[in-house]
NUBAKOL-846293 format. One line per 4 residues: number of its first residue (from 1); their letters; for each residue z, y, x of N, C-alpha, C. Coordinates in steps of 0.001 Angstrom, whole numbers. Example, Ala and Ser with C-alpha at 12.3 -4.5 7.8 and 13.67 -1.06 7.14 Angstrom:
BEGIN
1) as) 7800/-5690/13190/7800/-4500/12300/7800/-3300/13200; 7080/-2250/12850/7140/-1060/13670/7870/30/12900;
END
This chain:
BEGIN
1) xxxx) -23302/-34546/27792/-22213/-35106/27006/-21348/-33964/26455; -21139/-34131/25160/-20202/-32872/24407/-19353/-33128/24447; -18586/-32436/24299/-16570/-32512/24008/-15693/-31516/23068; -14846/-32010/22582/-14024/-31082/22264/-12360/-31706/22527;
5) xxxx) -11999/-30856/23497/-10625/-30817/23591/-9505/-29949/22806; -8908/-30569/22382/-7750/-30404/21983/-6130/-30687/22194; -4961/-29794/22089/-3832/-30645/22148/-2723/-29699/21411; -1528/-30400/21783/-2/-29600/21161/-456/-29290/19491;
9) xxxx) -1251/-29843/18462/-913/-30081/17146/-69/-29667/16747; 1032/-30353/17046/2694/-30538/16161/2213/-30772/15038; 1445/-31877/14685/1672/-32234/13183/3038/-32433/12499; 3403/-31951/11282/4318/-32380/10973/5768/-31326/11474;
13) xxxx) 5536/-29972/12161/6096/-28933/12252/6172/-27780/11184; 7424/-27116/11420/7469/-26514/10468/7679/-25054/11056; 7055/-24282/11173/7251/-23025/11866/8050/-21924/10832; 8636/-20800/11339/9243/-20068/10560/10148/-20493/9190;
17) xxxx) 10406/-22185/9483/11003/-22611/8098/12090/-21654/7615; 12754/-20458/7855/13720/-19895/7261/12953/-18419/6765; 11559/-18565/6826/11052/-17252/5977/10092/-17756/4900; 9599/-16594/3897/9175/-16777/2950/7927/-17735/3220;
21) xxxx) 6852/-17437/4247/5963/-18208/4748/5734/-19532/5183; 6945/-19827/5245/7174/-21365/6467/6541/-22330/6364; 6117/-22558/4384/5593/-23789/4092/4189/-23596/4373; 3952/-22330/4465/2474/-22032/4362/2236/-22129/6140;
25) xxxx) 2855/-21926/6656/2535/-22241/8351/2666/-23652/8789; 3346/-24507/7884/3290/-25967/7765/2290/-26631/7774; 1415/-26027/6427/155/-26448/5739/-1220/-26165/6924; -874/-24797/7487/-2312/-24146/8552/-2006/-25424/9020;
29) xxxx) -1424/-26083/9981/-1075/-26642/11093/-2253/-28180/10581; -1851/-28405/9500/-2795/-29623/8994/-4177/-29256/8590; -4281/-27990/8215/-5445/-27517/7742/-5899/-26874/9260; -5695/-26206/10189/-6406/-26128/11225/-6940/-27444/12104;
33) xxxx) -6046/-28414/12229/-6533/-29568/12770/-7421/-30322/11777; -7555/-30000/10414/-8587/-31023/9366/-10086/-29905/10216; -9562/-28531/10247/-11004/-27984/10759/-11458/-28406/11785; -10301/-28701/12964/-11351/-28970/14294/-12173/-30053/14027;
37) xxxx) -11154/-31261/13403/-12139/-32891/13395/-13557/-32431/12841; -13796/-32113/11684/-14672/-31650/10775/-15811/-30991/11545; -15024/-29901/12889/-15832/-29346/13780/-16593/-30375/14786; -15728/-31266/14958/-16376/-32599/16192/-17560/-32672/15324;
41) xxxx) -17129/-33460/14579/-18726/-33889/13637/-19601/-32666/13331; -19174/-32139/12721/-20654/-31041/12745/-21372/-30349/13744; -20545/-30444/14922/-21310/-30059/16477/-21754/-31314/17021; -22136/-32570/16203/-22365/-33923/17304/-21262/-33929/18689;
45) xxxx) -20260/-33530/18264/-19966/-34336/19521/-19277/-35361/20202; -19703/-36236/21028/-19453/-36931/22130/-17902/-37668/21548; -17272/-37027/22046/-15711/-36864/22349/-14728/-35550/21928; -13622/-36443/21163/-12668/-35255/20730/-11381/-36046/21668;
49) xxxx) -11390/-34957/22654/-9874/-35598/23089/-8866/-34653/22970; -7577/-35108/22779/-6272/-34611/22216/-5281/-34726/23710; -4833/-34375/24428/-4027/-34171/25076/-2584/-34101/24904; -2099/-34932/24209/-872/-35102/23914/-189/-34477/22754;
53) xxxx) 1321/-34403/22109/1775/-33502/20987/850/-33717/19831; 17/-34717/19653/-446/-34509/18192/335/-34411/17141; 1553/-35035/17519/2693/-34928/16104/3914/-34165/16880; 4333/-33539/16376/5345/-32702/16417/6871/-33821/16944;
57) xxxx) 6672/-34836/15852/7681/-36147/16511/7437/-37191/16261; 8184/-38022/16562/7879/-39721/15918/7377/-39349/14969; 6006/-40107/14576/5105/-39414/12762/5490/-40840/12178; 5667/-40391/11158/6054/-41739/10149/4317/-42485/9851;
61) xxxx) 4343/-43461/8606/3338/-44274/8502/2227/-42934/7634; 2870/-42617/7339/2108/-41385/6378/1475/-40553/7103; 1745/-40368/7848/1217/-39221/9069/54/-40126/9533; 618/-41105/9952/-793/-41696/10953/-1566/-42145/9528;
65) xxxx) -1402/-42390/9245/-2600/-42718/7914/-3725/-41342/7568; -2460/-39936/7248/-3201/-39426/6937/-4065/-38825/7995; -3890/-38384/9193/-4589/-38417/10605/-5807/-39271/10866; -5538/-40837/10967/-6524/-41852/10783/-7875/-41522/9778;
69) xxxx) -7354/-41303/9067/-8017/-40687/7695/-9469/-39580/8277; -8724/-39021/8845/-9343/-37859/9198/-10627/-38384/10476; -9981/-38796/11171/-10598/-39454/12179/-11778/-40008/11532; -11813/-41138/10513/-12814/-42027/9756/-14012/-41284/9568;
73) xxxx) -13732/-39916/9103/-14876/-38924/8822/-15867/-38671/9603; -15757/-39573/11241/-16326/-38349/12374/-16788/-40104/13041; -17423/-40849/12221/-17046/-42115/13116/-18091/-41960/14353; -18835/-40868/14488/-19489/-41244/15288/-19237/-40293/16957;
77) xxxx) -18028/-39539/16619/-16781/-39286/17690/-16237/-40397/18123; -15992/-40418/19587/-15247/-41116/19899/-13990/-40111/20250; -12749/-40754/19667/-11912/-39897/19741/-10509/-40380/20605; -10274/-39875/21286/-9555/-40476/22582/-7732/-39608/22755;
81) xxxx) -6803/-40224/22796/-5684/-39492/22655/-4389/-40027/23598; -3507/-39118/23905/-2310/-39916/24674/-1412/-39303/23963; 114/-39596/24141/1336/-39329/23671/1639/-38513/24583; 2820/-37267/24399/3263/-36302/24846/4237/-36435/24686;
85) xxxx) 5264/-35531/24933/6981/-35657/25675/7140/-35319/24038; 6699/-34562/23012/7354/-34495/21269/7195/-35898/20710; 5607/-36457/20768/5722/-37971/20278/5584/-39100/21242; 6082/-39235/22604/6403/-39737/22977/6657/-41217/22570;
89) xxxx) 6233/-42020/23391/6410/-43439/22605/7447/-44215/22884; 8205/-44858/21551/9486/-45750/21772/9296/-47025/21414; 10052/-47807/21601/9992/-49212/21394/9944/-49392/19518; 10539/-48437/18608/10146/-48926/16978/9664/-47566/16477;
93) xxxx) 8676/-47196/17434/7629/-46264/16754/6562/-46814/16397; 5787/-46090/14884/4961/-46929/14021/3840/-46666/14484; 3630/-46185/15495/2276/-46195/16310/1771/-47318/17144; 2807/-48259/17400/3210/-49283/18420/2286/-50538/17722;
97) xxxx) 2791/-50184/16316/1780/-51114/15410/645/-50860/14215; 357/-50059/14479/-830/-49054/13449/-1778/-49532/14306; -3106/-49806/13166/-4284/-50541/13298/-5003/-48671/13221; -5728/-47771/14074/-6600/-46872/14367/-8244/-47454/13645;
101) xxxx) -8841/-46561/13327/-10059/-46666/12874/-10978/-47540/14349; -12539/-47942/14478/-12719/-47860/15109/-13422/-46979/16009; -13312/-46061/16115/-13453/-44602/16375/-12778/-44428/17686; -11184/-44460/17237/-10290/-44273/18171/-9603/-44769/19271;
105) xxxx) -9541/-44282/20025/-9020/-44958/21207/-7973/-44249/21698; -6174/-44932/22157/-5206/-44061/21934/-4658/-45010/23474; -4343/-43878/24588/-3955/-44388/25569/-2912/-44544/25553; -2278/-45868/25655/-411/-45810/25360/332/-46168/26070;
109) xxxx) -279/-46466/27718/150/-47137/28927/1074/-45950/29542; 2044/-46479/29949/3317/-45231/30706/2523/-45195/32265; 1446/-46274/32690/893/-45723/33767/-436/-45702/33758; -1066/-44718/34779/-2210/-44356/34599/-2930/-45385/34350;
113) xxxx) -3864/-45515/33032/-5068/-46373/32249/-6754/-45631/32139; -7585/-46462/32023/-8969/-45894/31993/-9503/-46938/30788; -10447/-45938/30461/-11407/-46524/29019/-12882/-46092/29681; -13642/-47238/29640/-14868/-46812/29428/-16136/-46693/28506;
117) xxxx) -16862/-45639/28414/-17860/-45572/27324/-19066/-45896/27810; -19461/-47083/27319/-20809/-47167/28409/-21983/-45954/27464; -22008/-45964/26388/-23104/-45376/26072/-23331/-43966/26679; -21906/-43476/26796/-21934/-42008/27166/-22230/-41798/28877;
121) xxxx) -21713/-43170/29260/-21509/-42907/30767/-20404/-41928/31507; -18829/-42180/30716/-17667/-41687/30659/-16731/-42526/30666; -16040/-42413/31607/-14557/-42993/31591/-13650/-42077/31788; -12525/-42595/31044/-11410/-41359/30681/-10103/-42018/31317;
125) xxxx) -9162/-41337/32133/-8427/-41536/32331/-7165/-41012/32030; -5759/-41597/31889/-4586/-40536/31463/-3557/-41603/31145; -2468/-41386/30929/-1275/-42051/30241/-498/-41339/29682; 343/-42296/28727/1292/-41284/27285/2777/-41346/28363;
129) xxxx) 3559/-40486/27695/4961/-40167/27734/5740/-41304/26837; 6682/-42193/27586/7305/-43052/27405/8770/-42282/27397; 8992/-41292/28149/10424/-40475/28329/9884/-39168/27991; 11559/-38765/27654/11411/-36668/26908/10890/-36245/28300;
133) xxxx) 11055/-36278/29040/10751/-35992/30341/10044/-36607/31946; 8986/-36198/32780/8789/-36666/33354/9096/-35496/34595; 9581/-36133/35203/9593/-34518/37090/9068/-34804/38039; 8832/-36003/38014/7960/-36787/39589/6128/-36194/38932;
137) xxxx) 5647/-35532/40003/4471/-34781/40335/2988/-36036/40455; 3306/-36973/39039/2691/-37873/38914/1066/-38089/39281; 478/-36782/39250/-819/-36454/39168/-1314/-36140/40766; -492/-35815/41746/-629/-35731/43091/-1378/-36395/43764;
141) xxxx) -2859/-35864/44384/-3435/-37088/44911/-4376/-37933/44437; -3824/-37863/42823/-4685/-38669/42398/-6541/-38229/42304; -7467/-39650/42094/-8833/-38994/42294/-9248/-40165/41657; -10748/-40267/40709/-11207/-40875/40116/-12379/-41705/40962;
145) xxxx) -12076/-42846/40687/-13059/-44191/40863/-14338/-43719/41621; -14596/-44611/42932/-16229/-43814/43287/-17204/-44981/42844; -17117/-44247/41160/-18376/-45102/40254/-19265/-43952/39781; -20504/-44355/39497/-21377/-42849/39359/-21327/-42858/37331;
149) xxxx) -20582/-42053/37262/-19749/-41976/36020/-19532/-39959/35872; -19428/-39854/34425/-18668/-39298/34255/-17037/-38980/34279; -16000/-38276/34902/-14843/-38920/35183/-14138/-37644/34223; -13158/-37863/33080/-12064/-37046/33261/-10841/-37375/32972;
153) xxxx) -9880/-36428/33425/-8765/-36698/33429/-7890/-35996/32205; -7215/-37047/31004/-6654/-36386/30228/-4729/-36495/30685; -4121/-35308/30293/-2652/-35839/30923/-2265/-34077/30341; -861/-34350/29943/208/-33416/29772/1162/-33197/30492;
157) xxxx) 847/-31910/30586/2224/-31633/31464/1788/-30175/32343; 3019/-29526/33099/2398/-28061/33580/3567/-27532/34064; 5261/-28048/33988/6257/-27746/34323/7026/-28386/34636; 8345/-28317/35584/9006/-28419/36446/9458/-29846/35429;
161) xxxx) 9717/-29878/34279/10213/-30958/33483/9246/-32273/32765; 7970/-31703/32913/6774/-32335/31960/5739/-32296/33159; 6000/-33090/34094/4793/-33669/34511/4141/-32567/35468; 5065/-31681/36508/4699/-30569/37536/3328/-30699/37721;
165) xxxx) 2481/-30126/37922/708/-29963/38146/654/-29272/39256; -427/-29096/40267/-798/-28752/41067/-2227/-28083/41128; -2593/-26946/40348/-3905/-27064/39509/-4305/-26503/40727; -4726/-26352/41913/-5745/-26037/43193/-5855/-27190/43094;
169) xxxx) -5542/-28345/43405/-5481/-30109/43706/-6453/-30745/42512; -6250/-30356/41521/-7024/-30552/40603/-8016/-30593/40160; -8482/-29226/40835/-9800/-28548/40995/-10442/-29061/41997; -9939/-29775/42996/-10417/-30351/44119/-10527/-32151/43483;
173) xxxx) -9951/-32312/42780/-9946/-33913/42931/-11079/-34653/42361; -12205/-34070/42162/-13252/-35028/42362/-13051/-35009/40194; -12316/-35094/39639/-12916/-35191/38011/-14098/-34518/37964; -14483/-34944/36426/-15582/-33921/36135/-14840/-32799/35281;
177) xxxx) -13796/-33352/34906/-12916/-32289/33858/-11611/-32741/33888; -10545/-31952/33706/-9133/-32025/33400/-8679/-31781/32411; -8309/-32693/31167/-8263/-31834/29571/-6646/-31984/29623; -5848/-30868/29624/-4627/-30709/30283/-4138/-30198/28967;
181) xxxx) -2649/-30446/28235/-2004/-30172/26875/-455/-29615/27461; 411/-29446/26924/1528/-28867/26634/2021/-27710/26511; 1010/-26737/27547/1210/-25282/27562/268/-24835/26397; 1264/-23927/25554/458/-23302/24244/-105/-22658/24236;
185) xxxx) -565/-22213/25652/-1586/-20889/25362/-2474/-21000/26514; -4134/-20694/25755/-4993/-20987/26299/-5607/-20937/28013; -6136/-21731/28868/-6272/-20941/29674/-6927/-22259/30344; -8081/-21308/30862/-9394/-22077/31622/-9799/-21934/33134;
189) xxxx) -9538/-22735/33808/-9749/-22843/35146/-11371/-22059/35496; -11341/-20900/36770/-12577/-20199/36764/-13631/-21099/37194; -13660/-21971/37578/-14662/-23357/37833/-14714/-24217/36714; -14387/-24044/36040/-14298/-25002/34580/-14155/-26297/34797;
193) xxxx) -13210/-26598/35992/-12662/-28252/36366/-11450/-28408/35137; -10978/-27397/34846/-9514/-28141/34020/-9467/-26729/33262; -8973/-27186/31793/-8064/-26145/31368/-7492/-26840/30263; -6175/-25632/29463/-5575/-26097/28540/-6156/-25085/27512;
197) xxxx) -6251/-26424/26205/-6575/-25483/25139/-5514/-24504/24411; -3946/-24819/24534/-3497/-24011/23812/-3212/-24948/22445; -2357/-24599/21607/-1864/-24929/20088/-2918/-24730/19366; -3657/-25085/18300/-4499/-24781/17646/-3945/-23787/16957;
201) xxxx) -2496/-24146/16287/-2227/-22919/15742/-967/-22282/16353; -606/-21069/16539/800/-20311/17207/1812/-20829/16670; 2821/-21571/17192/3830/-22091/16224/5482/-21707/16821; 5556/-20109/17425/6803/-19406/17205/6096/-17787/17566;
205) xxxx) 6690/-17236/17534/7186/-15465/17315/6148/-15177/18919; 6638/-15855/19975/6364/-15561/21289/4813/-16272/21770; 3817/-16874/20910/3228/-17570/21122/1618/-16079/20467; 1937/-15062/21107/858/-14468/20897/-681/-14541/20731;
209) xxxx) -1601/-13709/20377/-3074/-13894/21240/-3904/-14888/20138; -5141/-15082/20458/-5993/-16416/19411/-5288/-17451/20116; -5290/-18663/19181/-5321/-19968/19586/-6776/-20976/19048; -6678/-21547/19227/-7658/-22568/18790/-8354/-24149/19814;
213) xxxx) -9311/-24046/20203/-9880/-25551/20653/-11186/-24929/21954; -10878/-25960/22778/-12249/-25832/23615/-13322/-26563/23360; -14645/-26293/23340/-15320/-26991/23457/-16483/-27113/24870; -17094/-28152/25144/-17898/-28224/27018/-18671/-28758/26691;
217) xxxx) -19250/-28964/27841/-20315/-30212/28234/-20607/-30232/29778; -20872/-31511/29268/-20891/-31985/30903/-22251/-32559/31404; -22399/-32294/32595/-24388/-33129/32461/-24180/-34252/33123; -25354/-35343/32618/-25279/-36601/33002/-25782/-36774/33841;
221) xxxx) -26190/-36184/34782/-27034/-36188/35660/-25914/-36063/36932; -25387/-34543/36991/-24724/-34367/38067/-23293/-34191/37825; -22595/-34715/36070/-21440/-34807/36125/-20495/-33771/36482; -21199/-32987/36356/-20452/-31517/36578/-20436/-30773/35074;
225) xxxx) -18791/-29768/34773/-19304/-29092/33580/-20221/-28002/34019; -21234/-28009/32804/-22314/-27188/32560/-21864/-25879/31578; -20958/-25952/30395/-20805/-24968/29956/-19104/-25033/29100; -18221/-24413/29371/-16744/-24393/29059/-16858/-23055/28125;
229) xxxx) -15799/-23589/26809/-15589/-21780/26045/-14745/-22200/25022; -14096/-21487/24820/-12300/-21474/23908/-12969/-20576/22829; -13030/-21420/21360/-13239/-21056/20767/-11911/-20746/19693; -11722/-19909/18935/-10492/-19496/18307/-10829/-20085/17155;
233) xxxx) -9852/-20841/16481/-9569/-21571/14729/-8522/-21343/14235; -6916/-20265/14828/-6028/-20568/14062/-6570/-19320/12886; -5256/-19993/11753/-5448/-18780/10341/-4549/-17511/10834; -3583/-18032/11676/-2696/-16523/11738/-2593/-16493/13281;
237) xxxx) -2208/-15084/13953/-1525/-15001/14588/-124/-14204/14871; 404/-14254/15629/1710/-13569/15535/1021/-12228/16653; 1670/-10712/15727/777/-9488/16397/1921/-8988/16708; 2366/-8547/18115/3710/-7600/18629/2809/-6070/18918;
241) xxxx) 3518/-5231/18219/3164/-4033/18097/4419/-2788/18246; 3940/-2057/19264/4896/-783/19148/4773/343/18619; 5748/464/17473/4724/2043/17149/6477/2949/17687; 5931/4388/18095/6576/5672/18763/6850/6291/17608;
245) xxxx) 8195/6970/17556/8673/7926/16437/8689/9243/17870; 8827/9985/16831/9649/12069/17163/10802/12278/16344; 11259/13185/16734/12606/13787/15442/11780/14002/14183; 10552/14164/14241/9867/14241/13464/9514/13358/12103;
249) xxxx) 10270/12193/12856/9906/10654/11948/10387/10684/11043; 10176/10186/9894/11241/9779/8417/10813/8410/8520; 11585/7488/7084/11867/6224/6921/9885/6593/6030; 9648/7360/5627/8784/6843/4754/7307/7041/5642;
253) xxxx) 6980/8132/6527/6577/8307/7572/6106/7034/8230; 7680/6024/8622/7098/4629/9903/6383/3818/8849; 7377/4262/7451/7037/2794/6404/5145/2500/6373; 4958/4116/6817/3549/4443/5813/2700/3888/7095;
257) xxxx) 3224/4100/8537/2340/3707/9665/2581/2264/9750; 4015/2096/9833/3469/405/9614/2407/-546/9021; 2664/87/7725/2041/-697/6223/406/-512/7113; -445/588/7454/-1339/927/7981/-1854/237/8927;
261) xxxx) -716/-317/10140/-1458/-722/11170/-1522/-2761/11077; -648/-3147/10157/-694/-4036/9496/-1687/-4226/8504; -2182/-3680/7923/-3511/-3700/6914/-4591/-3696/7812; -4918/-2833/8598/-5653/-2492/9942/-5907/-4107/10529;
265) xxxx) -5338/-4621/10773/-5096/-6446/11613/-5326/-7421/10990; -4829/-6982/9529/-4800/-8388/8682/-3241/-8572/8161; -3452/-8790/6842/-1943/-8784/6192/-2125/-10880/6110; -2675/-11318/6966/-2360/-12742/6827/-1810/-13058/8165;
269) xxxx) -1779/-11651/8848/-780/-12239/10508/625/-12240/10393; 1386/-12495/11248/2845/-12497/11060/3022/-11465/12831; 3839/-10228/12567/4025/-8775/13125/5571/-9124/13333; 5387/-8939/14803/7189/-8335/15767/6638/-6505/16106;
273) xxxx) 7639/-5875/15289/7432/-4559/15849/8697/-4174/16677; 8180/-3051/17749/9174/-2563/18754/9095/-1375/17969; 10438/-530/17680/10243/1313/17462/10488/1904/18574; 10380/2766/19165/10543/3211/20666/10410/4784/20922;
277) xxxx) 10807/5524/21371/10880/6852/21134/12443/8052/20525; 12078/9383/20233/13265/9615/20318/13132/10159/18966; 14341/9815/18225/14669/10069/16868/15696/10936/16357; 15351/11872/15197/16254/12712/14568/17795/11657/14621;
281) xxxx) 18970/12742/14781/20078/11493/15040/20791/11541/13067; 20292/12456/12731/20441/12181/11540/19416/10985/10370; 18894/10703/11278/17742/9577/10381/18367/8215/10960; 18524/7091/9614/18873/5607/10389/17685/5106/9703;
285) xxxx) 16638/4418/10311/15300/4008/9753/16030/2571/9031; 15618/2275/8138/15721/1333/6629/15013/12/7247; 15363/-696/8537/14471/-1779/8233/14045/-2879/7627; 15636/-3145/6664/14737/-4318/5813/14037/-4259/4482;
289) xxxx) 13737/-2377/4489/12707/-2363/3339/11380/-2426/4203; 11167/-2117/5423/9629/-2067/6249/9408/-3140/5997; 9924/-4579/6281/9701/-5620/6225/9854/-6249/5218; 9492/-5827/3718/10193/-6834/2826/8936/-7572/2039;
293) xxxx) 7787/-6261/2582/6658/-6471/1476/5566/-6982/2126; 5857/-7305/3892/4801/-8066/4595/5154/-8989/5838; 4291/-10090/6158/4816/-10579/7390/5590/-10126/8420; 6317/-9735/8274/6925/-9333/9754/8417/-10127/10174;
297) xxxx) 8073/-10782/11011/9028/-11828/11367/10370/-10911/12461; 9964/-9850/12853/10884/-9699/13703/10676/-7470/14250; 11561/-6874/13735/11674/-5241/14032/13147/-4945/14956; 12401/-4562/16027/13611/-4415/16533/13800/-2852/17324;
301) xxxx) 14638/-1446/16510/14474/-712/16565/15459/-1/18345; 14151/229/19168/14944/706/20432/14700/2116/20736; 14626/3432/19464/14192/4543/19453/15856/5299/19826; 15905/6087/20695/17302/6795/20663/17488/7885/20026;
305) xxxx) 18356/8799/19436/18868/10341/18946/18608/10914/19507; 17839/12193/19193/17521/12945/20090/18909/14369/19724; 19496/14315/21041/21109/15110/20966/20645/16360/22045; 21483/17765/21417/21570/18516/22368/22222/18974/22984;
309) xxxx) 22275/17983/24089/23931/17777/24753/24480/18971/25364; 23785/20200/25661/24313/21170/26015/24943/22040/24969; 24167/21999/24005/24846/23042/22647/26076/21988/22084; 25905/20742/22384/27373/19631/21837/28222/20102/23083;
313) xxxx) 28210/20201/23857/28958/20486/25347/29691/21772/24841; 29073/22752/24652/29920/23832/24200/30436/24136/22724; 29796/23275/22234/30935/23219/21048/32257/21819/21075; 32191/21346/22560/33535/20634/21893/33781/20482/23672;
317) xxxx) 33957/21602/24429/34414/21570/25932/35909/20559/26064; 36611/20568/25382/38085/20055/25527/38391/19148/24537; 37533/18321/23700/37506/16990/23328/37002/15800/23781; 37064/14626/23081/36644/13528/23774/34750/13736/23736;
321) xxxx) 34408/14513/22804/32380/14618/23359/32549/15585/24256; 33135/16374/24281/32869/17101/25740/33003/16016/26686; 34010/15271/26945/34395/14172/27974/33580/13238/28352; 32577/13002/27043/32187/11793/27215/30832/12410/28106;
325) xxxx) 30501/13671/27643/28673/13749/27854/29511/14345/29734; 30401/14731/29901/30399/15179/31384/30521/13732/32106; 31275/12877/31141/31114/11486/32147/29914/11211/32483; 28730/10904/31212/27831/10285/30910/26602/10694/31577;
329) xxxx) 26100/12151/31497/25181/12973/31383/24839/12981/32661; 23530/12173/33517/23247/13070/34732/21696/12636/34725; 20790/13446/35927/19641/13976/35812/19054/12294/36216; 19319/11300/36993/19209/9674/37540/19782/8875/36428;
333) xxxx) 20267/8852/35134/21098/7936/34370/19973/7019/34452; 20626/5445/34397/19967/4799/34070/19568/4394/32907; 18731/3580/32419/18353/3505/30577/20074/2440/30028; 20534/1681/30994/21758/1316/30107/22784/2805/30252;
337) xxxx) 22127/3690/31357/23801/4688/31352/23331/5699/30032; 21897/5355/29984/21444/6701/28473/21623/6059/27515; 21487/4927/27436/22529/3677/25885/23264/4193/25901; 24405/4243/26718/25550/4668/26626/26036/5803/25895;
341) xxxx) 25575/6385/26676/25372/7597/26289/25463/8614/25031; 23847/7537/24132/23312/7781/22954/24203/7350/22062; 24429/6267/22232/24937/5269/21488/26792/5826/21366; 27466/6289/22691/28827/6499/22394/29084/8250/21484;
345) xxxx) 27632/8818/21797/28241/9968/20950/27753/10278/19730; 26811/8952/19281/26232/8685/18113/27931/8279/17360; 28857/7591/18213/29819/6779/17083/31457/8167/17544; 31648/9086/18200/32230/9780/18236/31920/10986/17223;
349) xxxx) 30659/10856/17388/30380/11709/15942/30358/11416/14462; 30173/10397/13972/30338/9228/12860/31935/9461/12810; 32707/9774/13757/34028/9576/13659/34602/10405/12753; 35822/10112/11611/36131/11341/11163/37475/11151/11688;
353) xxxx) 38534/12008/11498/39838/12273/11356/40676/12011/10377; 41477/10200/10575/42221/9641/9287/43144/10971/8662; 43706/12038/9325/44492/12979/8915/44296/14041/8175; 42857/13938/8294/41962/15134/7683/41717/14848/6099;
END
């Protein structure tokens, strides 16, 4: 039996909406999920289950239409889904009354429900999010039917607020699989009893690494998975990179290594750079020209002046930089006492004399 799991969508999210890109990280989000469905069907498989977050929030009629839509393409998926703590189900949400292809099957019970497939010889178990929040360790204990079945368990959740997990317990409880959603980033149990696929696509700054979809199988025979693997589909990812200056550095110098190690990756990723290292104190690096001409969502320069506090020491013994570097200066400083440091005789020197 094939599968493809999926979860956390956010259809209908808008990532980076305050940069030039935003609409275009809008669009991946629909266009990576049109790829996975597209992928069910062209791998034959079985089952596409979604693990919760398919919509970002309550989806209006348009959303589920155009979703449904998608679904229609693959009729020979069975495609199986629950609600998550973003779309969560309320009493005048339009999901409550939306007619699904027959394809789909959408678990909407606030307590644990099962579907069975006779052809496949699979029953699926799981329930949607009725509240933003669940904290009671709902999944504890629990263990699937002793029917000679395929068993898995779909359900969201992984933290102290969404449904606490117990993933040793999990691994023990007798499923054949655990298709587990909310945490965005990928990660597969070394027994291949449970894992989460991750966001299909990265949808903030901190959401590093590939994303994309798992796909398995399971044998009918002994109901065990046979083969688990995270395959990557998003269009971008977000790349955190440090590049090191010397006194040596100029503005046109980082501009030129940036531009480089960004071309190097892909000018369709979106880049947090760290600067780090020690810098001429006469150079202030230009960052919002580094960033003007490529993704880069976020530069945050932590390179210090490189000062020579002994030749400053004797040229100003009986002023306030003499004062400051005998306060400041010792062989143990810590990195906030060398901030200090940098930073107070960077602005004593900037200083001029209103009298002068």
């Amino acid at each position: 039996m094939k599968f493809i799991h999926i979860a956390d969508v956010h259809w209908g999210m808008k990532p980076d909406a305050d940069r030039p890109w935003g609409r275009e990280r809008s669009q991946a989000i629909r266009d990576t999920f049109t790829e996975i469905v597209h992928q069910a069907g062209m791998r034959k498989a079985d089952l596409l289950l979604i693990a919760g977050d398919l919509f970002h929030r309550q989806p209006l009629l348009r959303d589920l239409k155009e979703v449904n839509y998608l679904f229609s393409t693959i009729p020979t998926v069975k495609v199986v889904l629950i609600a998550g703590n973003h779309d969560r189900i309320r009493a005048n949400s339009a999901m409550m009354s939306f007619t699904w292809c027959p394809n789909v099957t959408w678990i909407k019970e606030e307590d644990l429900s099962s579907v069975y497939f006779e052809d496949i010889n699979t029953e699926i178990l799981g329930f949607s999010y009725h509240t933003a929040e669940i904290t009671e360790a709902r999944l504890n204990g629990v263990h699937p039917p002793d029917t000679p079945r395929i068993h898995i368990l779909l359900a969201h959740g992984g933290d102290a607020s969404h449904l606490p997990l117990d993933k040793s317990a999990l691994s023990r409880s007798g499923f054949s699989y655990t298709a587990l959603g909310h945490i965005h980033k990928p990660e597969l149990a070394p027994d291949h009893t449970f894992a989460y696929p991750g966001s299909p696509e990265p949808l903030d700054k901190t959401e590093t690494g590939p994303h994309g979809m798992i796909v398995g199988e399971i044998s009918p025979l002994t109901f065990q998975v046979t083969s688990l693997e995270f395959v990557p589909m998003s269009q971008v990812q977000y790349i955190p990179l440090v590049i090191h200056v010397t006194p040596a550095t100029t503005n046109s110098e980082l501009l030129a290594r940036i531009t480089a190690e960004v071309k190097k990756r892909g000018l369709e990723h979106i880049y947090r750079f760290r600067i780090r290292g020690m810098r001429d104190p006469d150079i202030e690096f230009d960052l919002e020209s580094l960033a003007r001409n490529m993704q880069v969502i976020e530069i945050v320069d932590e390179s210090e002046p490189r000062y020579d506090f002994n030749q400053l020491f004797a040229e100003h013994p009986g002023d306030m930089i003499g004062f400051y570097i005998r306060a400041l200066q010792k062989e143990d400083a810590s990195p906030v006492e060398k901030k200090a440091l940098y930073y107070g005789i960077d602005a004593l020197l900037r200083t001029t004399d209103e009298r002068s």
